[in-house]
C-alpha positions as CSV (number, residue, x, y, z in Angstrom):
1,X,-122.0,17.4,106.1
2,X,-119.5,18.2,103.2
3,X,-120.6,20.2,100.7
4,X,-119.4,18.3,97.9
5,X,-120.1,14.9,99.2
6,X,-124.2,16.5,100.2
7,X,-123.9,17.1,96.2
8,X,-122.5,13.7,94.8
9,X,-126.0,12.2,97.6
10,X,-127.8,14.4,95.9
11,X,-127.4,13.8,92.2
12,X,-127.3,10.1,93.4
13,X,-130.8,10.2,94.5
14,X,-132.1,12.6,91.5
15,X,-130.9,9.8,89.5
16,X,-132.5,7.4,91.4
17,X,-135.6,9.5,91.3
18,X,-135.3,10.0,88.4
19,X,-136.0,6.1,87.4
20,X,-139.1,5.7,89.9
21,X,-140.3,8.3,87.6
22,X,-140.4,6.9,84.5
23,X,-142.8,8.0,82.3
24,X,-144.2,10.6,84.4
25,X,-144.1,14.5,83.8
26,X,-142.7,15.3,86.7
27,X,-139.6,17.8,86.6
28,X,-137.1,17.8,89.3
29,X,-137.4,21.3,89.6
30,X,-139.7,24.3,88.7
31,X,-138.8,27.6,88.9
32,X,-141.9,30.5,88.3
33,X,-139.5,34.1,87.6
34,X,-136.4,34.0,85.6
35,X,-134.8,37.2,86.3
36,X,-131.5,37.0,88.6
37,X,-132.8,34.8,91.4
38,X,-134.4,32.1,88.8
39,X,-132.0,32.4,86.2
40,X,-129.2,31.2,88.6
41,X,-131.4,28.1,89.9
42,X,-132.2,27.4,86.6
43,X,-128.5,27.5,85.1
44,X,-127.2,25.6,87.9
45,X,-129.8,23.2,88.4
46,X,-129.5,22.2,84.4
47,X,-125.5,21.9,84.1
48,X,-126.3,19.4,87.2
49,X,-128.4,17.4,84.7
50,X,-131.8,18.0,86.3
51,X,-134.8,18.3,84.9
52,X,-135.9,22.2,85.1
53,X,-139.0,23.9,84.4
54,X,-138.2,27.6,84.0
55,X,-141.9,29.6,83.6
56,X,-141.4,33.5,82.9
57,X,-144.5,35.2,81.8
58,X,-142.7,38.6,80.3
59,X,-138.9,38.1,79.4
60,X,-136.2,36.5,80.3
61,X,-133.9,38.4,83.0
62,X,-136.7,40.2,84.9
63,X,-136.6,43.3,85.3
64,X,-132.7,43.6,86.4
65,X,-132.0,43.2,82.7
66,X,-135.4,44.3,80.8
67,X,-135.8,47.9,82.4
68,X,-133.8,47.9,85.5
69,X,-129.8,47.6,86.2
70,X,-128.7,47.1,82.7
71,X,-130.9,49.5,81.1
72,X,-130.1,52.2,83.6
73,X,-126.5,52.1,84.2
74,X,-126.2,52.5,79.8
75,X,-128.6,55.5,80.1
76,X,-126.1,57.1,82.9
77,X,-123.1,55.7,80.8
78,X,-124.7,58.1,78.0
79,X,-125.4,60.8,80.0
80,X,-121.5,60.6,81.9
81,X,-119.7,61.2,78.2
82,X,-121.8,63.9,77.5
83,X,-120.5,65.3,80.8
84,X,-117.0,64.6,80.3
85,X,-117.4,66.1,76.7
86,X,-118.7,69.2,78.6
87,X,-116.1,69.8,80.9
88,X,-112.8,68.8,79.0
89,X,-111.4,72.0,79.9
90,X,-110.4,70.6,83.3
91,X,-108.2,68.2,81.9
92,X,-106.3,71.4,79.5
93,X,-108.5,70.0,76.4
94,X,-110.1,73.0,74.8
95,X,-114.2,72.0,74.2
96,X,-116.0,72.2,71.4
97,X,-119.7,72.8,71.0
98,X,-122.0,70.9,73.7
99,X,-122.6,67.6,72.2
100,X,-126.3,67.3,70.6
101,X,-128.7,65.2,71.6
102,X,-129.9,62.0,69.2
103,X,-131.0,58.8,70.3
104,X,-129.8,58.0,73.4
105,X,-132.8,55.5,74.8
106,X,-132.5,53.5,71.3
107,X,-129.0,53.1,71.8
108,X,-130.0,51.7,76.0
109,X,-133.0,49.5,74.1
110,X,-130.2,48.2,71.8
111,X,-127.8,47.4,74.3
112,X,-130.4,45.4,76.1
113,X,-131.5,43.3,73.2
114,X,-127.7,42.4,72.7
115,X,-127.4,41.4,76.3
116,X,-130.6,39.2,76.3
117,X,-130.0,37.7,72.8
118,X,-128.4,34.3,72.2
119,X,-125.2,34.8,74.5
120,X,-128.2,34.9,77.6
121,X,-130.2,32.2,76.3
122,X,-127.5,30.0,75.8
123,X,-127.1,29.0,79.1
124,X,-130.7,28.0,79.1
125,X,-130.3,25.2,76.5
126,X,-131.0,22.8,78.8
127,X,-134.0,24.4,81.0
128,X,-137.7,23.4,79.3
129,X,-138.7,27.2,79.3
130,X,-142.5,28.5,78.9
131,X,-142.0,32.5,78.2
132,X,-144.8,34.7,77.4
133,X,-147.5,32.0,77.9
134,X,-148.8,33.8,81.2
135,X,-148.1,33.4,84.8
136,X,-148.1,30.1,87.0
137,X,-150.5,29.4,89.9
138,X,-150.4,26.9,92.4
139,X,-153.0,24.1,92.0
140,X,-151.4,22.3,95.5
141,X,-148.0,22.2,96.5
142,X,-146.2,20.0,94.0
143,X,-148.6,21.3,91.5
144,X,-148.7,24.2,89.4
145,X,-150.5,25.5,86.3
146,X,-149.6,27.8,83.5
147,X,-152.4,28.3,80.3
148,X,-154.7,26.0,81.4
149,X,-151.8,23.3,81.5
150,X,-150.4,21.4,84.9
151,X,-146.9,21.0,86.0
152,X,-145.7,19.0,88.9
153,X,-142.2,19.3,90.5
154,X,-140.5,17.9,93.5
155,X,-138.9,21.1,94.1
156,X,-140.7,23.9,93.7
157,X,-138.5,28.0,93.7
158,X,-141.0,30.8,93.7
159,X,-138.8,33.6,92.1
160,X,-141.6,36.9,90.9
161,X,-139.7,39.4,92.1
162,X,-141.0,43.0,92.8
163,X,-142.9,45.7,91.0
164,X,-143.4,49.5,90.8
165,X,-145.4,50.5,94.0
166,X,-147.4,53.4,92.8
167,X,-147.8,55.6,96.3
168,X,-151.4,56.9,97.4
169,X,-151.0,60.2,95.6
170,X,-153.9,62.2,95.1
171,X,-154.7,62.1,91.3
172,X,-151.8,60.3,90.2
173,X,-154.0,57.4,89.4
174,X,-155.4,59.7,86.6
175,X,-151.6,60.9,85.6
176,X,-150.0,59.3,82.6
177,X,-146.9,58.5,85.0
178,X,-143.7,56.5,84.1
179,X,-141.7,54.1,86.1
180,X,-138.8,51.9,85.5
181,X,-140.9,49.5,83.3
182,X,-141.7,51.9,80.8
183,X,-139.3,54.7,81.0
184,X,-136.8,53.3,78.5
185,X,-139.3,51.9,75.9
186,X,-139.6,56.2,75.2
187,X,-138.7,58.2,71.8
188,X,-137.0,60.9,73.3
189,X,-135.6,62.5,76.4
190,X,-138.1,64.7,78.0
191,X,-137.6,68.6,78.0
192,X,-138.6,68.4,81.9
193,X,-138.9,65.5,84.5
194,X,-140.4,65.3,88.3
195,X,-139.0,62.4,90.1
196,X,-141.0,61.0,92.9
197,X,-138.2,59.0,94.8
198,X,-134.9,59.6,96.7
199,X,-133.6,55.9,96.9
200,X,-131.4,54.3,93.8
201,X,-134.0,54.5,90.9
202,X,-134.7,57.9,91.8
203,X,-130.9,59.5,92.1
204,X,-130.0,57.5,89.1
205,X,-132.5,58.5,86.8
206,X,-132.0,61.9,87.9
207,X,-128.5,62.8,87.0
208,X,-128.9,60.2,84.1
209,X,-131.6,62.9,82.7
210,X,-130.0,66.0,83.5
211,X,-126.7,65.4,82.0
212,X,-128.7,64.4,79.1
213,X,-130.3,67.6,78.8
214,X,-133.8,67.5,81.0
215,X,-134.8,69.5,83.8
216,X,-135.6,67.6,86.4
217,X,-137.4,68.0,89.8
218,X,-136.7,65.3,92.3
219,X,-138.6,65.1,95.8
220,X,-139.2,62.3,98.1
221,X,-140.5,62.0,102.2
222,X,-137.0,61.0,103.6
223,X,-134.2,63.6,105.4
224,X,-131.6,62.9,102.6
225,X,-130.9,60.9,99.3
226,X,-130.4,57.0,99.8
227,X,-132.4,56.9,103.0
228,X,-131.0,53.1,103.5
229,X,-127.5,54.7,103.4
230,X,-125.0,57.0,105.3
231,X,-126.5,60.6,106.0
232,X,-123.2,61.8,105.1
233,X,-123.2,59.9,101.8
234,X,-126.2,60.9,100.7
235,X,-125.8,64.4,101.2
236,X,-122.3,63.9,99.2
237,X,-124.6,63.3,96.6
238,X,-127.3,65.7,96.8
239,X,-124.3,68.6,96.6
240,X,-123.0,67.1,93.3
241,X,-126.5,66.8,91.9
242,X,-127.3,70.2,92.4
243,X,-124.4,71.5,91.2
244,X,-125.4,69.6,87.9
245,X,-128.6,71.5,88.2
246,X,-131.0,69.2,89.8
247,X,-133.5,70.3,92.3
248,X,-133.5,68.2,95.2
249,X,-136.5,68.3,98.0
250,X,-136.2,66.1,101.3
251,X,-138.9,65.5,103.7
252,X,-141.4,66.7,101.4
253,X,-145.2,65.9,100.9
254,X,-146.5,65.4,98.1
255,X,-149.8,66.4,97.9
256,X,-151.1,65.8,95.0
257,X,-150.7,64.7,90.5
258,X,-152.9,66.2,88.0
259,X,-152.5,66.6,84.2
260,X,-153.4,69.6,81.8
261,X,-152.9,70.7,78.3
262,X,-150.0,67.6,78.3
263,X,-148.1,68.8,81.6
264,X,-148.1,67.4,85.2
265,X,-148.4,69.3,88.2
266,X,-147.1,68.0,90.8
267,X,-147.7,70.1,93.9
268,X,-145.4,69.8,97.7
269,X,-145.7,71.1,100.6
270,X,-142.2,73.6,99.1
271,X,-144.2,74.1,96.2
272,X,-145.7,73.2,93.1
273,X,-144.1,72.1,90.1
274,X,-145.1,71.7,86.2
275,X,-143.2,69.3,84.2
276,X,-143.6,67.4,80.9
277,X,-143.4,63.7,82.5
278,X,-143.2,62.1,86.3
279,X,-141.3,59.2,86.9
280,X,-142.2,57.2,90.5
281,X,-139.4,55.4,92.2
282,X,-140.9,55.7,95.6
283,X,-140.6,51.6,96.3
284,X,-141.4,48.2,95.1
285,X,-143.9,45.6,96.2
286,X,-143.5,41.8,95.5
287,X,-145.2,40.1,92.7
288,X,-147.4,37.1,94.6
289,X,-150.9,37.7,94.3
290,X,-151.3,35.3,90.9
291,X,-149.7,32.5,92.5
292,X,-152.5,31.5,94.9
293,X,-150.2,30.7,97.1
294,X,-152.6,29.5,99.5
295,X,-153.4,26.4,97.4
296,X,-149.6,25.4,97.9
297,X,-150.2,26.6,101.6
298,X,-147.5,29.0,101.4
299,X,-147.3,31.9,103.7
300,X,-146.8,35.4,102.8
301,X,-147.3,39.3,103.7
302,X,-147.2,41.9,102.0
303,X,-143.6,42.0,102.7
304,X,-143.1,39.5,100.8
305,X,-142.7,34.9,100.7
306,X,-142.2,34.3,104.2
307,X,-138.6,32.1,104.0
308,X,-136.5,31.1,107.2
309,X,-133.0,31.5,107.0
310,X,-132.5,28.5,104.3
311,X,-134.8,30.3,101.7
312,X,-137.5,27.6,102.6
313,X,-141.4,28.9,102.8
314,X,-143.5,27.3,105.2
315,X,-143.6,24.5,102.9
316,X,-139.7,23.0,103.5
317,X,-139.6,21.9,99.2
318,X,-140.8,25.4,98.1
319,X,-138.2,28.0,98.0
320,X,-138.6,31.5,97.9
321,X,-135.7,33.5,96.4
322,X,-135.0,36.5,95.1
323,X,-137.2,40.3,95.9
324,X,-140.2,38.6,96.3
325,X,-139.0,37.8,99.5
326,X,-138.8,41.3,100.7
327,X,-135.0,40.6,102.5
328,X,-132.5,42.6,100.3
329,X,-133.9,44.2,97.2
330,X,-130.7,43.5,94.9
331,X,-129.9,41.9,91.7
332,X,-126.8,40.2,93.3
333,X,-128.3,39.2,96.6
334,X,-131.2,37.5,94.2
335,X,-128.4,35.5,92.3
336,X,-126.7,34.8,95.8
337,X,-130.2,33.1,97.3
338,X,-130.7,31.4,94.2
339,X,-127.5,29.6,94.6
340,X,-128.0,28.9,98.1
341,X,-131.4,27.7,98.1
342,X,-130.6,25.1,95.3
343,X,-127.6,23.9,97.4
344,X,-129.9,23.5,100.3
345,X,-132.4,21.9,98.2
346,X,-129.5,19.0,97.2
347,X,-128.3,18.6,100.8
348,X,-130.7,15.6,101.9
349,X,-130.0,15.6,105.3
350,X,-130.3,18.5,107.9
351,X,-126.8,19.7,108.9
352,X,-124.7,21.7,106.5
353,X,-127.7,24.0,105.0
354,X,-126.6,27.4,104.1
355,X,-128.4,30.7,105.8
356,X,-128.6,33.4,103.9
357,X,-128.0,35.9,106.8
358,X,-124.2,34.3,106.9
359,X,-123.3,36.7,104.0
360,X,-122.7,40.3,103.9
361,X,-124.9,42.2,101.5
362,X,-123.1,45.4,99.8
363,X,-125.3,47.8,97.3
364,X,-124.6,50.3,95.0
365,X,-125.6,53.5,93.5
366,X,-124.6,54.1,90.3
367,X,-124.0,57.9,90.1
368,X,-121.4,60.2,89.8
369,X,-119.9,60.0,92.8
370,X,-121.0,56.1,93.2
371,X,-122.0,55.3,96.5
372,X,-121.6,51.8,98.1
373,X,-122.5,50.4,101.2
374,X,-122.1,47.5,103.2
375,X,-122.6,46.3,107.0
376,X,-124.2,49.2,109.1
377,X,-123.9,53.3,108.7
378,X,-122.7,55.3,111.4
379,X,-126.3,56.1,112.3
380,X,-127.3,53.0,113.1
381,X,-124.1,52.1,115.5
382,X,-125.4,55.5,117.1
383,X,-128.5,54.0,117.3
384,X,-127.7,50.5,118.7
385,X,-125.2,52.2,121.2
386,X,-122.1,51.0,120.2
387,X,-119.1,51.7,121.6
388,X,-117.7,52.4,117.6
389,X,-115.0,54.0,115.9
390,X,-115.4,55.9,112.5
391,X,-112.5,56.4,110.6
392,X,-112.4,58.2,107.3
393,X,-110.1,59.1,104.3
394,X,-111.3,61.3,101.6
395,X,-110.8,61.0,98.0
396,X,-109.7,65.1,98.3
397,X,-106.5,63.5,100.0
398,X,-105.6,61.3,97.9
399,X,-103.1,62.4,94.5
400,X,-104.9,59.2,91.8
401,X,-108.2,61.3,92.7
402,X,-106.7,64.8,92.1
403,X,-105.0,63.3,88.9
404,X,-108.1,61.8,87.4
405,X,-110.0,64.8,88.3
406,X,-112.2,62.6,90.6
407,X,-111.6,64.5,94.1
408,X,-115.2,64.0,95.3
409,X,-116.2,61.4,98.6
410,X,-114.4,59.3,100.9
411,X,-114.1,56.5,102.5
412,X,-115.5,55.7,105.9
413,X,-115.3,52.3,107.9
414,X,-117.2,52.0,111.0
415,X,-114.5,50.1,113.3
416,X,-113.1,49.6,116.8
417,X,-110.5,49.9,119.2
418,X,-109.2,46.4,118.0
419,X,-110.0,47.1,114.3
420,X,-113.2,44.9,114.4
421,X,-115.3,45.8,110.8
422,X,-119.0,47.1,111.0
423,X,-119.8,48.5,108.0
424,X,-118.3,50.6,105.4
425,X,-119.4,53.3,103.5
426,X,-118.0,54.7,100.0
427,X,-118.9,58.0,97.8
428,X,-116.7,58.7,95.3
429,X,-115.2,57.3,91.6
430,X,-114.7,53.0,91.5
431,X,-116.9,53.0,94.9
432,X,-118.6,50.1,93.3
433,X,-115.7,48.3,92.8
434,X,-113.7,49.1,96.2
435,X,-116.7,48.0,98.3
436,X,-116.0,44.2,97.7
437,X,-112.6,44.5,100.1
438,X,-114.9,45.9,103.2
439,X,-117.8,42.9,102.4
440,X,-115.1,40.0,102.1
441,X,-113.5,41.4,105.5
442,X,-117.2,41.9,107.0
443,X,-118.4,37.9,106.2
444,X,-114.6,36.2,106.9
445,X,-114.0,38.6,109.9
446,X,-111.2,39.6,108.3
447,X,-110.1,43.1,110.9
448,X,-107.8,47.0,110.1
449,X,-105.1,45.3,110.7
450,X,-105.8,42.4,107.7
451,X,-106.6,45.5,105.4
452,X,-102.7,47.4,106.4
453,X,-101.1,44.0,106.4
454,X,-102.2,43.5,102.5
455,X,-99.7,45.0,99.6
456,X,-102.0,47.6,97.4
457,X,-100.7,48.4,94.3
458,X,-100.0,52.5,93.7
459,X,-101.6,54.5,93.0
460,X,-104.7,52.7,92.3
461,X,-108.1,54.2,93.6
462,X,-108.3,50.8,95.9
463,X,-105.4,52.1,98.0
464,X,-108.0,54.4,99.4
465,X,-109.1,50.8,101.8
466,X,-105.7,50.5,102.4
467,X,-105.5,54.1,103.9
468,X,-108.5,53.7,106.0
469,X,-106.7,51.3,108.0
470,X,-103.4,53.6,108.0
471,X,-104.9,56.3,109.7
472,X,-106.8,53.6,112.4
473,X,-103.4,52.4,112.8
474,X,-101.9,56.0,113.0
475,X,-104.8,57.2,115.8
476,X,-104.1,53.8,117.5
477,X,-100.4,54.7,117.9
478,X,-101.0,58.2,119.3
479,X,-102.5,56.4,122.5
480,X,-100.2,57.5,125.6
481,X,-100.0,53.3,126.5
482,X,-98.8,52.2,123.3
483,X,-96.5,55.1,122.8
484,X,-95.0,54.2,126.5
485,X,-94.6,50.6,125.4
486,X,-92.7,51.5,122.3
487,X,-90.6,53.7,124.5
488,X,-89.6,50.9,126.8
489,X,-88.8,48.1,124.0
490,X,-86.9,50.6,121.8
């Protein structure tokens, strides 16, 4: 069914519901968790002219905007001008004294206050909102309660997100340890920093600390940095975080946390280490156990909501969106679902729902190189088999990287004879921003050849895609049969 004529249905029968209910507090739709995932059915759902219940027991945004993404990225933003203040002598500017440290975590809580303030909450206007007044559990499955008060809706989005997972550590339990929830609410930057955790958190944190003047430890259990990523990109990164002065440690144990005299010491299987503060970033684990979901007989492991591919729970009116449903841990991907699951919630009938696997799903790290991923890595084609192609520029190569002093990474798209797209991988400056050609060509089977065909304008760092698929196209012309054809019709 059309999209927009499952909508104009929709809104039809809302309104139609709408009257039936008269006089009856029942809300159209209740969302429980308003970071990313919630705040996108809760917009949408309002400026649609339903009724929306929007429960958040902490703050508005979740933890993407609270003491995640936001907060993190203006930490590394602080820590990236002290850098460049530090090194202007490679662009012929004579340096003065290294800059001093003052308040650089008030300035991040700042920023985040701005962010969530009225300009946020504006687009809420609309939503009936209960913040801070505890979490929601299910009483049965239209049916939910929230400080001793009911709430009934006909469509129900679970949207809790994740949490810190604190590993099984000996002693840590007894360590006063930070994680991403309280690590910006401190006064100052700590003199010295172990960091339990190679992924995204962990890396980011990391080079966000040292630049800013700590020393930091970081070890984790995996071969290389960003174990979900390319083995190439992450060891990209572990040479430029060393080179900042980071100590890196893969495939290490921990073995176990213990504080004295106000240091941690944290001791590996390469050694032991003593340190002012620990931060863990060694994973997340969803936020369900409140709910009760088994009143609403929703199913669930420790995964996560279990959803099919239309964000549905085993109860077709409940949606679970967002982390807490364990399928792509990202901000983005969380705003994405939401927006798919309310769709799929207005489409009345049962053709035209969109599935959530449809869509390619690129992440980021936010570090100096960035690196960005979508589709697979060259390890897993190696793993499935596949008969694959991996082509590969590097930012050395390129004169806009030399120029901006920016000569670290490269490009690599895993590919085919024919130029079909697998998955891309990206270290190195705007990585974040060039990713978005490789997922577009990914989701609309867009192939090489699309990419060469398309006018980049020079010399912008984007013109890196667009020499990815000059040297396929260079490699496919070296090929004895196409060089015999162009022989013959020359």
């Amino acid at each position: 069914m059309n999209l927009t004529i499952s909508f104009v249905i929709s809104i039809f029968l809302t309104i139609t519901d709408q009257r039936h209910e008269k006089g009856k507090a029942v809300h159209d739709i209740i969302v429980i968790g308003m970071g990313p995932a919630g705040m996108a059915v809760s917009a949408m759902a309002a400026k649609l002219g339903l009724k929306v219940l929007g429960i958040e027991k902490n703050k508005i945004g979740g933890e993407c905007l609270n003491c995640g993404c936001i907060p993190s990225k203006a930490l590394l933003k602080a820590g990236e001008v002290r850098k460049v203040i530090e090194n202007l002598e490679q662009f012929g500017i004579h340096p003065a004294d290294k800059p001093a440290i003052d308040d650089p975590l008030g300035i991040v809580r700042d920023k985040v206050e701005t962010i969530s303030g009225p300009k946020t909450m504006k687009a809420f206007q609309k939503v009936e909102l209960l913040l801070g007044k505890g979490g929601a559990e299910f009483i049965d499955p239209h049916t939910v309660m929230v400080d001793g008060k009911t709430y009934k809706g006909k469509k129900i989005f679970i949207a809790t997100g994740t949490e810190p997972m604190l590993p099984p550590i000996p002693g840590l339990s007894g360590v006063d340890t930070l994680t991403n929830v309280n690590l910006f609410e401190q006064k100052e930057v700590p003199e010295s920093l172990m960091i339990i955790g190679g992924g995204a958190i962990g890396s980011e944190m990391a080079q966000a600390f040292s630049r800013l003047g700590s020393r930091v430890v970081l070890a984790h259990m995996d071969p290389h940095l960003l174990p979900a990523g390319d083995r190439e990109a992450g060891e990209t990164l572990q040479k430029n975080l060393e080179k900042e002065g980071v100590q890196i440690y893969n495939s290490t144990r921990i073995e176990k946390v213990s504080q004295k005299d106000g240091e941690i010491i944290t001791v590996t299987d390469k050694g032991e280490f003593t340190t002012g503060r620990i931060l863990i970033a060694a994973g997340r684990k969803p936020v369900l156990d409140e709910l009760k979901l088994e009143n609403a007989g929703v199913r669930y492991t420790k995964k996560g909501v279990t959803v099919n591919q239309k964000l549905q729970t085993s109860k077709k009116h409940i949606y679970g969106v967002g982390d807490c449903n364990g399928i792509a841990l990202f901000s983005h991907a969380a705003m994405h679902q939401g927006m798919i699951a309310l769709m799929n919630a207005l489409n009345p009938g049962p053709f035209g729902k969109l599935k959530h696997g449809n869509y390619a799903v690129p992440w980021t790290v936010f570090t100096k190189p960035e690196v960005a991923q979508v589709g697979i890595t060259e390890e897993e084609a190696i793993a499935a088999k596949m008969n694959y192609k991996a082509v590969q520029s590097n930012y050395a190569d390129y004169g806009r990287a030399i120029a901006d002093g920016q000569p670290e990474g490269f490009v690599k798209v895993i590919t085919n004879s024919r130029g079909k797209i697998f998955g891309a991988t990206i270290v190195g400056e705007s990585a974040s921003e060039l990713i978005h050609e490789w997922t577009m060509a990914i989701q609309y089977k867009h192939s090489l050849f699309d990419i060469l065909m398309m006018q980049h304008s020079f010399p912008t760092i984007s013109l890196m895609n667009k020499r990815i698929s000059e040297n396929w196209m260079m490699e496919m012309a070296e090929k004895p049969v196409l060089q015999k054809i162009a022989k013959f019709l020359i």
